[in-house]
N, CA, C and O atoms as CSV, one atom per row, in Angstrom:
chain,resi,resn,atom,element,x,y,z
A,1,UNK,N,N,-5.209,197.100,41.840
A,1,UNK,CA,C,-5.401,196.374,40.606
A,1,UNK,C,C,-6.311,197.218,39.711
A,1,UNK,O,O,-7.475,197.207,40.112
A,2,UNK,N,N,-6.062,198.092,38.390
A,2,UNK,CA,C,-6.833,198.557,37.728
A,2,UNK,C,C,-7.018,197.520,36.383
A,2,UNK,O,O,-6.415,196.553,35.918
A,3,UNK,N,N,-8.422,198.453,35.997
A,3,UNK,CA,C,-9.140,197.701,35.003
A,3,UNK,C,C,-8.385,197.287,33.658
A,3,UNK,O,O,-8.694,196.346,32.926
A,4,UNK,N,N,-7.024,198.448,33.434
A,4,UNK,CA,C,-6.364,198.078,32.429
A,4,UNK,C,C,-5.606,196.457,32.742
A,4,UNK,O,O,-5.556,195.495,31.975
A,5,UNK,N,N,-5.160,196.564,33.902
A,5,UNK,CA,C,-4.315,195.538,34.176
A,5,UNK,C,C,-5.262,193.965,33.884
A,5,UNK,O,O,-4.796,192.900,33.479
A,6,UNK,N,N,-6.647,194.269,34.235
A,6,UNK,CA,C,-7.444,193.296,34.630
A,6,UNK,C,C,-7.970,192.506,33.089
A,6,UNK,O,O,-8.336,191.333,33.013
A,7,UNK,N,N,-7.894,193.472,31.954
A,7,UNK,CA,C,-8.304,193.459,30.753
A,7,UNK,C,C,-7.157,192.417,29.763
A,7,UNK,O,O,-7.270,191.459,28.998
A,8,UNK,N,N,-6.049,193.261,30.313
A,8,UNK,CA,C,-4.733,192.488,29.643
A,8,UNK,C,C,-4.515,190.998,30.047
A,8,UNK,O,O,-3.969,190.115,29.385
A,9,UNK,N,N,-5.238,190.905,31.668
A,9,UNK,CA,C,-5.188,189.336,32.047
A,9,UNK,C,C,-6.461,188.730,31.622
A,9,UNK,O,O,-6.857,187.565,31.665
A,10,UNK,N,N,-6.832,189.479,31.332
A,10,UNK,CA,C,-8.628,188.846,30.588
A,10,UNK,C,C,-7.820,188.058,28.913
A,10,UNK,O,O,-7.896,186.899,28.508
A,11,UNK,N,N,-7.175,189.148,28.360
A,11,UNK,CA,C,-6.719,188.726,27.466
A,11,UNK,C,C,-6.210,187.593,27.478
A,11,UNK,O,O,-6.737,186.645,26.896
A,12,UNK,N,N,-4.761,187.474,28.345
A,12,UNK,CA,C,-3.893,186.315,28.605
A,12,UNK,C,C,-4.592,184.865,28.299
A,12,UNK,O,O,-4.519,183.939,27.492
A,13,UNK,N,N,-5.494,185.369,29.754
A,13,UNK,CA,C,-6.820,183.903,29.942
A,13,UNK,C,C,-6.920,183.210,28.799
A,13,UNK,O,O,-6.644,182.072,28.418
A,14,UNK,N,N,-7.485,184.400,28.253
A,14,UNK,CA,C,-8.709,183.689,27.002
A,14,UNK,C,C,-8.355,183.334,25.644
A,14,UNK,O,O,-8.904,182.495,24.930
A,15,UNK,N,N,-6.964,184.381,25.271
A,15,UNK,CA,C,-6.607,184.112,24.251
A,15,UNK,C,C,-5.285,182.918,24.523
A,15,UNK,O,O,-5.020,182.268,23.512
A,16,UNK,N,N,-4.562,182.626,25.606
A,16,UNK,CA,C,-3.097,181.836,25.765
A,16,UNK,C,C,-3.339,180.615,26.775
A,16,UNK,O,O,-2.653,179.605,26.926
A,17,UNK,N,N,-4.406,180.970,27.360
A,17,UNK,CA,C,-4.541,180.306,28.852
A,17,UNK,C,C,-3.497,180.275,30.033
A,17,UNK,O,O,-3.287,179.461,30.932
A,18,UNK,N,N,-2.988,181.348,29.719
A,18,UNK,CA,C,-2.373,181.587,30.552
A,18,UNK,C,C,-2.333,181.336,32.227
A,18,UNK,O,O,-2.712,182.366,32.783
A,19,UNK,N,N,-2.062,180.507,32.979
A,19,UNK,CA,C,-2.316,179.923,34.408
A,19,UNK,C,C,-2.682,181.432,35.439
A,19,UNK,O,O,-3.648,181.754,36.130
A,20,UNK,N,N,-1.466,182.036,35.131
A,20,UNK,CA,C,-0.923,183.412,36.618
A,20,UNK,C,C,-2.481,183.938,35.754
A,20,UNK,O,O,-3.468,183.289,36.100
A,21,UNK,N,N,-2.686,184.866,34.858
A,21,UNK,CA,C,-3.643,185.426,34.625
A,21,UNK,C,C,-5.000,185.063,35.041
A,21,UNK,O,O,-5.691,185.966,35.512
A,22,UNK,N,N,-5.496,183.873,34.941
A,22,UNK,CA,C,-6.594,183.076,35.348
A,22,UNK,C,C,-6.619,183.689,36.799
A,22,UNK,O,O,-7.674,184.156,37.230
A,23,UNK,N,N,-5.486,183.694,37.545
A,23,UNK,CA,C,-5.931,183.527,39.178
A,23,UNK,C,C,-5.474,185.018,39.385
A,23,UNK,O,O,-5.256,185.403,40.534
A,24,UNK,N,N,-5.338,185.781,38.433
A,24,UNK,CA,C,-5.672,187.115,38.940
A,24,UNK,C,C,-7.381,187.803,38.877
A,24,UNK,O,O,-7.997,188.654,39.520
A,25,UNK,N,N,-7.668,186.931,37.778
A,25,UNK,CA,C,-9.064,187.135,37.274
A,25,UNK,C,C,-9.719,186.233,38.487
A,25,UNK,O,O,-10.616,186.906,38.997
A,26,UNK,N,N,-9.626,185.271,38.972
A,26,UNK,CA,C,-10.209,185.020,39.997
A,26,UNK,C,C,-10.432,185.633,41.185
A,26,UNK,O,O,-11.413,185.687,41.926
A,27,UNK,N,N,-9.222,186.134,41.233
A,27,UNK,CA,C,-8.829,186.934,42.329
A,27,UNK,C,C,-10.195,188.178,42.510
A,27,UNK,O,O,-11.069,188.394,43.350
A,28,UNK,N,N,-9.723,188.851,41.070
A,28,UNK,CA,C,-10.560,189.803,41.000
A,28,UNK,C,C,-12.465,190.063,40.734
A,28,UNK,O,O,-13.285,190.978,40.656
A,29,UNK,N,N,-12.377,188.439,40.672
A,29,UNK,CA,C,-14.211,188.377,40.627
A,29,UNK,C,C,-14.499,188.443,42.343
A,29,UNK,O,O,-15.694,188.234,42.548
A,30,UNK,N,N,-13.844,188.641,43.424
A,30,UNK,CA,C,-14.189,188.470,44.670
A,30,UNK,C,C,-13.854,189.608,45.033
A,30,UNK,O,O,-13.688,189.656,46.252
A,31,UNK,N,N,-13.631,190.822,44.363
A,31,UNK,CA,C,-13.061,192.514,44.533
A,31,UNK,C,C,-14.365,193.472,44.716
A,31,UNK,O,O,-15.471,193.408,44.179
A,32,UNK,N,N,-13.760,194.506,45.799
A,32,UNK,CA,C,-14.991,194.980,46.681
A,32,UNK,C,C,-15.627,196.039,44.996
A,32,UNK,O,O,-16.822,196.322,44.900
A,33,UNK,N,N,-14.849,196.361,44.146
A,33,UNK,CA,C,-15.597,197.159,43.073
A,33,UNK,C,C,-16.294,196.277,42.582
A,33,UNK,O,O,-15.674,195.226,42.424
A,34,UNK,N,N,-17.713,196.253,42.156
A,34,UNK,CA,C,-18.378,195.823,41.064
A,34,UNK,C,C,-18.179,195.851,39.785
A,34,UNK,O,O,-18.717,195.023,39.050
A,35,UNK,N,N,-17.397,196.784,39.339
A,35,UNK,CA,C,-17.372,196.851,37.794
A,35,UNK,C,C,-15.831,195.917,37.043
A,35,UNK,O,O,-15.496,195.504,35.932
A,36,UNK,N,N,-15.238,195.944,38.500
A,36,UNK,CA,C,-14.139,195.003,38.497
A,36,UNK,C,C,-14.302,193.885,37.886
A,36,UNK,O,O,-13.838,193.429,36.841
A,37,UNK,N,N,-15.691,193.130,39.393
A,37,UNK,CA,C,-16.075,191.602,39.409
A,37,UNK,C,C,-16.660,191.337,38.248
A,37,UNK,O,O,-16.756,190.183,37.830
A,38,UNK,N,N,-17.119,192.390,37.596
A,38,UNK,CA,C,-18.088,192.060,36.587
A,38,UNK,C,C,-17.138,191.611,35.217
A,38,UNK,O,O,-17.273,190.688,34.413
A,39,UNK,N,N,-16.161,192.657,35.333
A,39,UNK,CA,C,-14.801,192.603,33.695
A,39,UNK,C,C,-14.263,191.166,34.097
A,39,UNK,O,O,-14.163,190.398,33.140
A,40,UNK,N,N,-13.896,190.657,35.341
A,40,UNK,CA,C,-13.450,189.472,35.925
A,40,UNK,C,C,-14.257,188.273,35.431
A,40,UNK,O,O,-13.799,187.583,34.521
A,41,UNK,N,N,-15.356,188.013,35.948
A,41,UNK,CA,C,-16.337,187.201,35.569
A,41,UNK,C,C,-16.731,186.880,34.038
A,41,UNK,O,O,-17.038,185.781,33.578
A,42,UNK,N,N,-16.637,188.203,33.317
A,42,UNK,CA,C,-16.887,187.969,31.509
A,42,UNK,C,C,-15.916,187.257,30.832
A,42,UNK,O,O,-16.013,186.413,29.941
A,43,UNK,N,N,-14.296,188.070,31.801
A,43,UNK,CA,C,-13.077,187.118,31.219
A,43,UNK,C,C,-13.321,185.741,31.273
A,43,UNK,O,O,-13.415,185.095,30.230
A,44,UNK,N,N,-13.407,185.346,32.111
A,44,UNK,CA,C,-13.651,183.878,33.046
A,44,UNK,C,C,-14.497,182.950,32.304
A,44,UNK,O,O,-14.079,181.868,31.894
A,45,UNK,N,N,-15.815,183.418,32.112
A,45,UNK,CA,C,-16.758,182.984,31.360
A,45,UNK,C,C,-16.053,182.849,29.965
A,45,UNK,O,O,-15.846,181.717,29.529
A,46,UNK,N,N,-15.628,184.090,29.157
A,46,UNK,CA,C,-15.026,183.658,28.016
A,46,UNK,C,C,-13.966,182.826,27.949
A,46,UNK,O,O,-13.940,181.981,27.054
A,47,UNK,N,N,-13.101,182.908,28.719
A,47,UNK,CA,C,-12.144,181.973,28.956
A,47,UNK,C,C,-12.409,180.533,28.749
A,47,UNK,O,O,-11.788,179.762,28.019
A,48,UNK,N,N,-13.710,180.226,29.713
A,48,UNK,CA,C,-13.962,178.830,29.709
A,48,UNK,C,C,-14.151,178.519,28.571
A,48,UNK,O,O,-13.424,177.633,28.123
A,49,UNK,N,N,-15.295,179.186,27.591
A,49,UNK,CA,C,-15.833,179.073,26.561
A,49,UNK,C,C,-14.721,178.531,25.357
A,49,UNK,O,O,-14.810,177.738,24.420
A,50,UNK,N,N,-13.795,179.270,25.828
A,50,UNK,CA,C,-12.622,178.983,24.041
A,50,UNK,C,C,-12.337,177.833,25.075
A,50,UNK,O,O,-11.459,177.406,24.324
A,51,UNK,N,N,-12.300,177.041,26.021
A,51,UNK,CA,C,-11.606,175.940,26.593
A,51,UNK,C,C,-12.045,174.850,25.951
A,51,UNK,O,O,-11.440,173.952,25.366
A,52,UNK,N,N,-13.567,175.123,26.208
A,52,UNK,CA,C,-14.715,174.458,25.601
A,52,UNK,C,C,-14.499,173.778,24.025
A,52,UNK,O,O,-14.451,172.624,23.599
A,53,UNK,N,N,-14.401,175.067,23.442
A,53,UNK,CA,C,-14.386,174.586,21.742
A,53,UNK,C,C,-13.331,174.305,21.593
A,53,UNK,O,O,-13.366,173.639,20.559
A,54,UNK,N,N,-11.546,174.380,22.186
A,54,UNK,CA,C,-10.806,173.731,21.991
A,54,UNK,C,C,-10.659,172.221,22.506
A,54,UNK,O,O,-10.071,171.247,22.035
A,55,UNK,N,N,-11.496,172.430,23.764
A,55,UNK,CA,C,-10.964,170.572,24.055
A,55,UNK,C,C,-12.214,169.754,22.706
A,55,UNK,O,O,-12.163,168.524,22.675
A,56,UNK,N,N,-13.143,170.388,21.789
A,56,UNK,CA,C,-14.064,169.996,20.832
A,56,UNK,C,C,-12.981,169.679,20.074
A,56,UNK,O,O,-12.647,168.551,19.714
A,57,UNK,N,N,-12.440,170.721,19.843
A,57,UNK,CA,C,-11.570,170.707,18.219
A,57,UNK,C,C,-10.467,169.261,18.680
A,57,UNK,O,O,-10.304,168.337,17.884
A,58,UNK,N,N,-9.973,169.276,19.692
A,58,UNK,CA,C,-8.833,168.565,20.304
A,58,UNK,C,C,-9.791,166.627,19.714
A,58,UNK,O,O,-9.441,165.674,19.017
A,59,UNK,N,N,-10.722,166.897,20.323
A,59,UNK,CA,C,-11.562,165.474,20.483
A,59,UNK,C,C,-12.161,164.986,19.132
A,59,UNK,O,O,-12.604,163.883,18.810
A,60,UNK,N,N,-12.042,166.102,18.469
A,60,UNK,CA,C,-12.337,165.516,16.997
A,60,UNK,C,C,-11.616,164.868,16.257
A,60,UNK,O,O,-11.544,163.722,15.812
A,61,UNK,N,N,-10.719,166.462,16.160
A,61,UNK,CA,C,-8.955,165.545,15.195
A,61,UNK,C,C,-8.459,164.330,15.830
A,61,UNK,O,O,-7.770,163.541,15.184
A,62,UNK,N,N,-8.815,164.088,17.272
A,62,UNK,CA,C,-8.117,162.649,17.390
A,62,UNK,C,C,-9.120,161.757,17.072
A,62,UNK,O,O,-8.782,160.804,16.369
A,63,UNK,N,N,-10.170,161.827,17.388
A,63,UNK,CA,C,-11.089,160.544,16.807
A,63,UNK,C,C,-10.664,160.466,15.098
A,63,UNK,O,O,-10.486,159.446,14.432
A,64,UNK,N,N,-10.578,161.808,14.686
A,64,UNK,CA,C,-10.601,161.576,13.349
A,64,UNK,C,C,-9.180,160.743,12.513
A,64,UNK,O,O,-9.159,159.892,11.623
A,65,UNK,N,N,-8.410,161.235,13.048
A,65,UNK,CA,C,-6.897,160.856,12.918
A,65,UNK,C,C,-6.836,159.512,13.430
A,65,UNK,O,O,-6.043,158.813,12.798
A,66,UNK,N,N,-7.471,158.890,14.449
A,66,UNK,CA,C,-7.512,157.291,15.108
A,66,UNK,C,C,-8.434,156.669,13.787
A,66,UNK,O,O,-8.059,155.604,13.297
A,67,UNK,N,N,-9.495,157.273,13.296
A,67,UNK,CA,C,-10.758,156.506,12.379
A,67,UNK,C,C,-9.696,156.397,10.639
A,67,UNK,O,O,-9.920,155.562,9.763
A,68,UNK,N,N,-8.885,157.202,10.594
A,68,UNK,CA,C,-7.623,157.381,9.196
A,68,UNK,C,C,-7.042,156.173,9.808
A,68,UNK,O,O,-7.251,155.045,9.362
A,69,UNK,N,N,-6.325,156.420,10.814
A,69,UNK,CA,C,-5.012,154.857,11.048
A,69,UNK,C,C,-6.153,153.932,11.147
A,69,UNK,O,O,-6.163,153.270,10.109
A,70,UNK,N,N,-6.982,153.633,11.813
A,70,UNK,CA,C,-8.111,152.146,12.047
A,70,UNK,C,C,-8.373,152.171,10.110
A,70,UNK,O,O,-7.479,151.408,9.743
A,71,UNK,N,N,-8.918,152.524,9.161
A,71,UNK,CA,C,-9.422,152.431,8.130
A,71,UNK,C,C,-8.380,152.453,7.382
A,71,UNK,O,O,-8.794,151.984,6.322
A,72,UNK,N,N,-6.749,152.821,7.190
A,72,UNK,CA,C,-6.130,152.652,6.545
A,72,UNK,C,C,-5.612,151.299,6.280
A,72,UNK,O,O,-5.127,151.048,5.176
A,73,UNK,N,N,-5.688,150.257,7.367
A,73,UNK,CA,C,-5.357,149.537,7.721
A,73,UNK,C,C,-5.941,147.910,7.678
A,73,UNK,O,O,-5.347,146.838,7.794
A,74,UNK,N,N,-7.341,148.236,7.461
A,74,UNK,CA,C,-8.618,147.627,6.956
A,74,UNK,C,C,-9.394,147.104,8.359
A,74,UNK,O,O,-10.281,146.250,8.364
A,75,UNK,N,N,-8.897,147.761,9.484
A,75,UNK,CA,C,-9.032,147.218,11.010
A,75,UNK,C,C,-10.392,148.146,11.389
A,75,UNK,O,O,-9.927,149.230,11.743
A,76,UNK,N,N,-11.819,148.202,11.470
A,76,UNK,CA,C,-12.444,149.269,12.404
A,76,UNK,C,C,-13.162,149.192,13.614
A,76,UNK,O,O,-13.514,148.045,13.891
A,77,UNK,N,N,-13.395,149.823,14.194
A,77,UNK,CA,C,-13.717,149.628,15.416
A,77,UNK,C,C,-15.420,150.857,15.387
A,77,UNK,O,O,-15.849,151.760,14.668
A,78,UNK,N,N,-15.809,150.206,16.499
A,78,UNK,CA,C,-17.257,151.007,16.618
A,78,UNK,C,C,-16.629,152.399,17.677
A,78,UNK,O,O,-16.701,153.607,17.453
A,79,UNK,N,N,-16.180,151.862,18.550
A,79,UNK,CA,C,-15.981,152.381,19.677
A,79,UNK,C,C,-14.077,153.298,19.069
A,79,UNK,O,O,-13.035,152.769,18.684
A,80,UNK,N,N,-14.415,154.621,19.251
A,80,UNK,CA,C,-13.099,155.575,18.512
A,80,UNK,C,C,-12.748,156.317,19.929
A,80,UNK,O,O,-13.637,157.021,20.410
A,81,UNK,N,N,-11.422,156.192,20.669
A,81,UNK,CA,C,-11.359,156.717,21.626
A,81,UNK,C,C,-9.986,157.936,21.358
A,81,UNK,O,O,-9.249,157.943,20.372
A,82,UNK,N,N,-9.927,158.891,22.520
A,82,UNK,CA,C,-8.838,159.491,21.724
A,82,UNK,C,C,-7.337,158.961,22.891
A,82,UNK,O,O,-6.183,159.269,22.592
């Protein structure tokens, strides 16, 4: 497994979420090179990170889009679930 290969699944991860890529990067944070585990682990970490601000973005537009239909309607609620 070289570092190019490991970079392009770093990519996959982080930019598509790609599933197979994730568990090569897993794979490869438990690899006897260090500089491997280390490119592995940053993917990973970044990976999570855009997961992060997308399930944000995800949880907004629906509260926000539920608080448009509840208020269009003259109906509101305290409690906005998505």
């Amino acid at each position: 497994m070289g570092s190019d290969y490991m970079f392009l699944c770093g990519v996959m991860w982080c930019r598509f979420g790609q599933p197979e890529a994730g568990k090569e990067l897993v794979r490869a944070a438990t690899s006897m090179d260090p500089d491997m585990r280390a490119l592995a682990w940053a993917m990973l970490v970044q990976g999570a990170l855009r997961l992060r601000d997308l399930e944000r973005t995800a949880l907004t537009g629906s509260r926000y889009e539920c608080w448009v239909k509840l208020g269009r309607h003259g109906r509101w609620t305290s409690t906005l679930t998505t």
